[in-house]
C-alpha positions as CSV (number, residue, x, y, z in Angstrom):
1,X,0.0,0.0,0.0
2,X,3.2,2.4,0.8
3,X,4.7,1.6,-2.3
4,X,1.3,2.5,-4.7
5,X,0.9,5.6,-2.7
6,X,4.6,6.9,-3.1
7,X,4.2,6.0,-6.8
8,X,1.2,8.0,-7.1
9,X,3.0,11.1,-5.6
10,X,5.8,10.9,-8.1
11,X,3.6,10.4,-10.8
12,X,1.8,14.0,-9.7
13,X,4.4,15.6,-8.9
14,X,6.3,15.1,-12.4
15,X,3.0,15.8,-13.7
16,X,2.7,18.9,-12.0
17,X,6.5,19.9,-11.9
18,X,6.2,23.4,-14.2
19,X,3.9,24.8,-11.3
20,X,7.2,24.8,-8.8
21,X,9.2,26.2,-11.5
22,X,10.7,22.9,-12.4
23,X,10.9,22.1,-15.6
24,X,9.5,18.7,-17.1
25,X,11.5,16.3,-18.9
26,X,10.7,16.5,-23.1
27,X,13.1,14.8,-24.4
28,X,15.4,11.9,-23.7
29,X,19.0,12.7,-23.0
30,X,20.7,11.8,-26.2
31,X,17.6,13.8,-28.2
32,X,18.5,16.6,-26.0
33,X,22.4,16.8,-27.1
34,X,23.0,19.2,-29.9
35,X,24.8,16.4,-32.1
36,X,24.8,17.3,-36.1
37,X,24.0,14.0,-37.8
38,X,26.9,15.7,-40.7
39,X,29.6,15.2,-38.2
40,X,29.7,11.9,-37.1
41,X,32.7,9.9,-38.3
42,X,33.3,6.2,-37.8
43,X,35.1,3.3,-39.6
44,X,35.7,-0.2,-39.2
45,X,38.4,-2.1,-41.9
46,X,39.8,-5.6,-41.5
47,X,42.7,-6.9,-43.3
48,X,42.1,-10.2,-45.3
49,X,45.9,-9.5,-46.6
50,X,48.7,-12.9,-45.7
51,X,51.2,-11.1,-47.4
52,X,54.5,-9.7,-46.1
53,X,54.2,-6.6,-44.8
54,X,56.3,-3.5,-46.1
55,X,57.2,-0.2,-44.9
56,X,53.7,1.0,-45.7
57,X,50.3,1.6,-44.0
58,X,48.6,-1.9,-43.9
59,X,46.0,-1.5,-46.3
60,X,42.7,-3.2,-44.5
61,X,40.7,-3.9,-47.8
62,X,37.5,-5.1,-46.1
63,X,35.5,-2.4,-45.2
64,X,32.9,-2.9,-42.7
65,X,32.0,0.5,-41.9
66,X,33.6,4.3,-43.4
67,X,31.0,6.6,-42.4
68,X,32.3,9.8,-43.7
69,X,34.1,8.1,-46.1
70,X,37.2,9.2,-43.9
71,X,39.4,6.0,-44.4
72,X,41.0,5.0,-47.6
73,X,41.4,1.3,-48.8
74,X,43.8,2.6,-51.3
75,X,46.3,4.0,-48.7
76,X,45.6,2.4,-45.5
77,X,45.1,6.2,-43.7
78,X,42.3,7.6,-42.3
79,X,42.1,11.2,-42.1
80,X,40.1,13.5,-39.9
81,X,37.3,15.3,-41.8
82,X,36.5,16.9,-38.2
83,X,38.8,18.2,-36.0
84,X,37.9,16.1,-32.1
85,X,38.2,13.8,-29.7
86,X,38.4,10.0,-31.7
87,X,38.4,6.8,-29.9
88,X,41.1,4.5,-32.7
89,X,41.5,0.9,-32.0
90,X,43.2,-1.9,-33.6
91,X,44.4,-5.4,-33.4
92,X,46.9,-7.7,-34.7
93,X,47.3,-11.1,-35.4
94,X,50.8,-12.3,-36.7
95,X,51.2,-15.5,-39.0
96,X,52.4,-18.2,-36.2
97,X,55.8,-18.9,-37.2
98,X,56.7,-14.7,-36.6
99,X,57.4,-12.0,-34.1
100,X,55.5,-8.9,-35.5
101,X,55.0,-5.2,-34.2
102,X,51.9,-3.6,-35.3
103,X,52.3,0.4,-34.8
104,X,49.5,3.3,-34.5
105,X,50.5,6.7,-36.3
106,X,49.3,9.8,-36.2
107,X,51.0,12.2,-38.7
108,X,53.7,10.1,-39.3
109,X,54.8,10.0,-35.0
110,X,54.5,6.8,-33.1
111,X,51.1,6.5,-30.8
112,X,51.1,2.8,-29.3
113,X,52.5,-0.6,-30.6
114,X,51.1,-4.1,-30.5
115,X,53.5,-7.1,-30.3
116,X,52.6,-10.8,-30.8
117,X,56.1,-13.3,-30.4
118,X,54.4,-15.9,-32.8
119,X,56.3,-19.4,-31.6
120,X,53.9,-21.5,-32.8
121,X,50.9,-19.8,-31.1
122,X,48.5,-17.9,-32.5
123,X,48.2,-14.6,-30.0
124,X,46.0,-11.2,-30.3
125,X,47.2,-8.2,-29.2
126,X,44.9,-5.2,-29.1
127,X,44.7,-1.6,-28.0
128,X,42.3,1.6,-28.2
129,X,43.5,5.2,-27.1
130,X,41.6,8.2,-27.5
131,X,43.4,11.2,-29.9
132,X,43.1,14.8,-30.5
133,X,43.1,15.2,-34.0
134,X,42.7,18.1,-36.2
135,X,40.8,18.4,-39.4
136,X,43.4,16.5,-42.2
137,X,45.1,14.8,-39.9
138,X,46.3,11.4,-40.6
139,X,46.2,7.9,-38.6
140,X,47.2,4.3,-39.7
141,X,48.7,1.1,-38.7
142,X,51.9,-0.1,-40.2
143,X,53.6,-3.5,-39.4
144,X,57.2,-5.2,-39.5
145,X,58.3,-5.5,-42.6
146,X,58.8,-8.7,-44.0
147,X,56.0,-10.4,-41.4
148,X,53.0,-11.7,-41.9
149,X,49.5,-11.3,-40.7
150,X,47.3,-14.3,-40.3
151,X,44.7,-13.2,-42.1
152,X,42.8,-16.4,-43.0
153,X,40.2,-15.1,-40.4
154,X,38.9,-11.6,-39.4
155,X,41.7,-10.7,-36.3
156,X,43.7,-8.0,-38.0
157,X,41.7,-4.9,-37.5
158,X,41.6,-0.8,-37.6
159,X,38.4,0.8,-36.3
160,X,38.0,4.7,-35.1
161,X,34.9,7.1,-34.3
162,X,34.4,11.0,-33.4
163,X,33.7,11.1,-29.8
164,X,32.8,14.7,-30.2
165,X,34.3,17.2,-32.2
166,X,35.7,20.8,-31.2
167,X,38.8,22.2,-30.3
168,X,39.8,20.7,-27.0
169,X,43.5,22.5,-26.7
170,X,43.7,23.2,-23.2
């Protein structure tokens, strides 16, 4: 009986909030959030490539997602149409018979680094930091040279999103 009275006096008083100055709820919290549909950026590639790797980008030719059209196939870079906070993850893993390094870029400067020793195991490494980047900048993955990925399945992986854009420089 407590409990159906206490519910009825919630119920009035949210009905009856704008008459104590208290606004009502309208919306729910993410329709309230001034987010332009335009600016939202987000992209997941895998890489189906078994191929020694160069000196290069990896070039993940599966795309899964590339909302904004921000990542490139052709080049293995993703640049920032927006400049924000992203969240950029990726994985790696190497063929079993190698040691690889898998290393995140941002204009051309080392982020973070994956490692997997091979040795007859197959091991995942993975990783996801959250960068300030500015409109053109650029982020990829590039592995050892020479290695291989194991890419008969779907481990090898880039992904990024816009958290939210602006100019966060302090």
């Amino acid at each position: 009986m407590i409990f159906v009275q206490v519910f009825l006096l919630i119920v009035i008083a949210v009905v009856n909030a704008d008459v104590c100055g208290v606004p009502k709820p309208t919306k729910c919290c993410c329709e309230s959030q001034d987010i332009n549909p335009d600016e939202f950026v987000a992209f997941t590639v895998i890489s189906s490539n078994g191929n020694a790797l160069t000196n290069d980008p990896i070039k993940y030719d599966n795309i899964v997602t590339n909302v904004g059209k921000a990542y490139s196939s052709t080049t293995g870079i993703f640049h920032a149409p927006i400049t924000g906070i992203y969240s950029i993850s990726f994985s790696l893993m190497g063929h079993h018979n190698n040691a690889i390094h898998a290393n995140l870029y941002h204009n051309g400067k080392q982020v973070v680094r994956l490692y997997t020793a091979g040795d007859s195991r197959h091991e995942v490494a993975s990783q996801t930091v959250y960068l300030k980047l500015v409109k053109r900048d650029e982020v990829w993955v590039q592995g050892t040279a020479g290695m291989k990925l194991w890419a008969t399945e779907r481990y090898n992986q880039f992904s990024g999103a816009l958290v939210r854009s602006g100019d966060f420089t302090n």
